[in-house]
Structures are given as C-alpha cells and as structure tokens.
C-alpha positions as CSV (number, residue, x, y, z in Angstrom):
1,X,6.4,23.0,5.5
2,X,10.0,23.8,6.7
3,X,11.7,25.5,3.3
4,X,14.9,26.0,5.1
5,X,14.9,22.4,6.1
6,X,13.7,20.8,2.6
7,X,16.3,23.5,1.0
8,X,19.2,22.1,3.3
9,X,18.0,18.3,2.3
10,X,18.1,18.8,-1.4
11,X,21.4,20.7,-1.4
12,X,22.8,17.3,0.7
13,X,21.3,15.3,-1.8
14,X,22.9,17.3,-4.5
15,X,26.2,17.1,-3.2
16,X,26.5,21.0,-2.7
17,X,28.4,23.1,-0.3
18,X,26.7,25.8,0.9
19,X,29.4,28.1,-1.0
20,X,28.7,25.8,-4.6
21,X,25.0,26.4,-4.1
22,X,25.4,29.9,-3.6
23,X,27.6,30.6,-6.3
24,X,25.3,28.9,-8.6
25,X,22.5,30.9,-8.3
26,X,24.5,34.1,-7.3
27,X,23.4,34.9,-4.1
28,X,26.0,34.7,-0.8
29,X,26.8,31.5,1.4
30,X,25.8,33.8,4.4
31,X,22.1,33.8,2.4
32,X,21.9,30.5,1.7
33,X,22.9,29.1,5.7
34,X,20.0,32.0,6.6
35,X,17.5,30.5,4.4
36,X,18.3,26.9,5.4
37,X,18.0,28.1,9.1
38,X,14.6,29.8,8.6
39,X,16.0,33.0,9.4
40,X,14.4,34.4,6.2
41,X,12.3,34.2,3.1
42,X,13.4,33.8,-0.1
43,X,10.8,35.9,-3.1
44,X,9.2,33.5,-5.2
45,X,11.8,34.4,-8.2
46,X,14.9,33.1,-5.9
47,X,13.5,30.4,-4.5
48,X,12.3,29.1,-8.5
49,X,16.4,30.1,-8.8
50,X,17.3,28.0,-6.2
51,X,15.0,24.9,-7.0
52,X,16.5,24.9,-10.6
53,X,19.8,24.9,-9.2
54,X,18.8,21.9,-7.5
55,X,17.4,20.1,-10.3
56,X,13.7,20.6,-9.4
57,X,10.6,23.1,-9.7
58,X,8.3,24.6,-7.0
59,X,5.3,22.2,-7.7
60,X,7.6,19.5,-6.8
61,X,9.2,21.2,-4.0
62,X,6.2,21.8,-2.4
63,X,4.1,18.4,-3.1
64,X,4.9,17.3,0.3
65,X,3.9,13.3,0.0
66,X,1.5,12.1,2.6
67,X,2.7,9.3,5.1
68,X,1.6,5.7,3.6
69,X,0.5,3.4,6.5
70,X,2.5,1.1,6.8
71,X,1.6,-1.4,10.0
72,X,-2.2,-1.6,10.9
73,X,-4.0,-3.1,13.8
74,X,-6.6,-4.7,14.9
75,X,-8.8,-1.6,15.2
76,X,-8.0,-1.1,11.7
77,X,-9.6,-4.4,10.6
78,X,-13.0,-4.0,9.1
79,X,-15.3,-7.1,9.6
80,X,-18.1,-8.3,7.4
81,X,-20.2,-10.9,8.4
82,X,-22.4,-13.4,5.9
83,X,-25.5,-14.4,6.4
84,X,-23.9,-17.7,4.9
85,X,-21.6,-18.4,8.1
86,X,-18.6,-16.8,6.3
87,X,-16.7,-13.5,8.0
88,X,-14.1,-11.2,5.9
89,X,-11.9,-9.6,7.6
90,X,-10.5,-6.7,5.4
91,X,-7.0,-6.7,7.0
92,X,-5.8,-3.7,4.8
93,X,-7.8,-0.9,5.0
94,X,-8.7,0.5,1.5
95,X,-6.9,-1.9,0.2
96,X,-8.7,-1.9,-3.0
97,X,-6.7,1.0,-4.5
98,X,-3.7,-0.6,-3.8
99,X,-2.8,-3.4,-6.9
100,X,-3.4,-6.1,-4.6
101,X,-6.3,-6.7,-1.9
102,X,-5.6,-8.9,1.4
103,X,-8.3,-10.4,3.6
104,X,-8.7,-12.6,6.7
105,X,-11.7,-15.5,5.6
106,X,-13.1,-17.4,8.6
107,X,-15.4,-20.4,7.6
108,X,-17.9,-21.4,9.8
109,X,-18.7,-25.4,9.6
110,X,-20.4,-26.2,6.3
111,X,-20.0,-22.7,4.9
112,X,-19.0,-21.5,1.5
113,X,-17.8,-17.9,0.3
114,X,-19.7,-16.6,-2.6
115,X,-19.2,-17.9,-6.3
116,X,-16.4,-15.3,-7.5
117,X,-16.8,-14.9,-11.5
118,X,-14.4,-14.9,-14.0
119,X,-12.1,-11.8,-14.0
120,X,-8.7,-10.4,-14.9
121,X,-6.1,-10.8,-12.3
122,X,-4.3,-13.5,-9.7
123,X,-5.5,-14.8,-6.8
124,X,-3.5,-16.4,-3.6
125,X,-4.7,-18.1,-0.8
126,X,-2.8,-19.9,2.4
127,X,-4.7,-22.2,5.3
128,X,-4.0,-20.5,8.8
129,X,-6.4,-23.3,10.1
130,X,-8.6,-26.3,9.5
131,X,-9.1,-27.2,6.0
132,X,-11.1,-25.8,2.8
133,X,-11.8,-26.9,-0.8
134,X,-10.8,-24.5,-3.6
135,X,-13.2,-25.0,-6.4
136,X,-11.9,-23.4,-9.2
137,X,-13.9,-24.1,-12.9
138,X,-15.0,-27.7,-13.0
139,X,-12.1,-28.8,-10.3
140,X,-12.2,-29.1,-6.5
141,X,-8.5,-29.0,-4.5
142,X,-8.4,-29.8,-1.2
143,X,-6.1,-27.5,0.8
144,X,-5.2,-28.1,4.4
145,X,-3.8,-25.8,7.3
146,X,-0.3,-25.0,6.2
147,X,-1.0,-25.0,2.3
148,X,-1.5,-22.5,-0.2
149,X,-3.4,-21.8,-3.5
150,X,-2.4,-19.6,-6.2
151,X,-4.6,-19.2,-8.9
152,X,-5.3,-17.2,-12.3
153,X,-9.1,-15.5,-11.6
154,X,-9.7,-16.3,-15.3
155,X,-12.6,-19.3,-13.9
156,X,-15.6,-19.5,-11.6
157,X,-14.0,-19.8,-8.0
158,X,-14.7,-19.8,-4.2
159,X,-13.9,-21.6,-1.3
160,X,-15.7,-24.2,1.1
161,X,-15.2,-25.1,4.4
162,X,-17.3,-29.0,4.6
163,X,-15.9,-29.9,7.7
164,X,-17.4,-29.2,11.2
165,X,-14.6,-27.2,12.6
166,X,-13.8,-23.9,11.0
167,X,-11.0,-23.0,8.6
168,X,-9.4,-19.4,8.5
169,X,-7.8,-18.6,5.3
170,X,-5.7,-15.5,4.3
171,X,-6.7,-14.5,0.6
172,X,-5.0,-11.9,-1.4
173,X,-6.5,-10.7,-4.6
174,X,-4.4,-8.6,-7.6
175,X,-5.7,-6.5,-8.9
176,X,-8.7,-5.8,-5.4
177,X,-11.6,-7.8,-6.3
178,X,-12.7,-8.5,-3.1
C-alpha cells in the first residue's frame, strides 16, 4: 500500500490544502508533502491523527478493496454438458454470490433443461437463436429468436427446445439459482 499516495487522495477528496491539513492536526505543511511523497513514516498515533482529520479510521484506511472483474472471456466460461443434450454455459464466473446469476443455454434438438422447482426470486430469459417453449406451472409459451421471458420463479419451470435445430438462450436468475 502507498500511504503517502492514499494520504494525498483523501486530503483531495476533502478539499484540504496541504497547509489546512497540517494545521488541523498540528503537525507542519513541510510534514505533511514528506508523508504524501513517501519520504517518511508517520507513528501509528499521527497517522490515527491524520485519518480523523480526514473523516476516517485506520481499519478503513487500510481495507484496500480488491479489483471486481468486470469484462470476462471466453476462457472464463465454464461449460457443463447434460447427458440430456442440454449445455450451460456459466458466462459469469461465481456468479452465484452475486444477486443475480447469468448463463449461456444451448438446446440440442428435442432437448429439455431440468424441471426447476418452485423458489423465491425472478427469472429472465432472451432467444439468441432458434426457438424454445417456456413451461412455466400448467402453461407452455412459445418464445422465438429475438423474444424474451421474464418470469416470477414462484412455479415449476424449464425450457424445451422440440424442434430439430438448436436454440441458444441467455438465462439470468435473481437471486443465483442456477
């Protein structure tokens, strides 16, 4: 961790002079531009003085937050296959502790994902290609390449694909059920 750097940020983002920060905490300007060039150390008790200047605390100061990934690739996809002519493609990674789960369906001809039970939560589903029945309770829809589904996942539900061509479908679960 750069402390001189993070010090500099939060002193921006407070709207501080150098000279005001100093002044505040009692210490010189000529300390403060050393510490914010990494020319020295602060002791634990000025640097808890500083922080409280700037409105925060060392726990927070030095939770550094890790880098969410943002973009992922195909190498990131992981791939199940069925024994039912189905694939999922898990186009998230972990994705299931995120509040809401993505995947890549490809139906082989005559295939049908497995009967998803009743649960809390919302589910959405668009057509990249070929066409699918939603069955959802006691209902079939017929949804075609360019449509979409959205659905409460408060019934029995899967998807079929009864044609001989296959469908791909992207399906996003909230909360991950997938």
């Amino acid at each position: 961790m750069n402390i001189g750097e993070n010090l500099k940020r939060l002193r921006i983002a407070n709207s501080l002079t150098q000279q005001e920060l100093a002044d505040r905490c009692e210490l010189t300007k000529g300390y403060i531009s050393q510490l914010e060039r990494d020319l020295t150390s602060p002791s634990i008790a000025t640097l808890t003085d500083i922080l409280e200047c700037l409105g925060t605390d060392l726990g927070s100061f030095f939770n550094e937050a890790v880098d969410i990934k943002i973009v992922f690739k195909e190498e990131d996809v992981f791939v199940k296959e069925s024994d039912d002519n189905y694939k999922i493609n898990w186009i998230v990674p972990n994705a299931q502790k995120n509040k809401m789960e993505p995947i890549l369906v490809e139906l082989g001809a005559n295939s049908k994902t497995k009967e998803d039970e009743p649960h809390e939560g919302e589910e959405f589903g668009y057509v990249l290609s070929g066409t699918i029945m939603l069955n959802y309770g006691n209902q079939i829809y017929k949804v075609k390449k360019g449509e979409s589904f959205y659905i409460k996942a408060n019934k029995t539900h899967f998807i079929e694909n009864t044609s001989k061509n296959p469908a791909r479908v992207i399906w996003v679960s909230t909360p991950p059920n997938f």
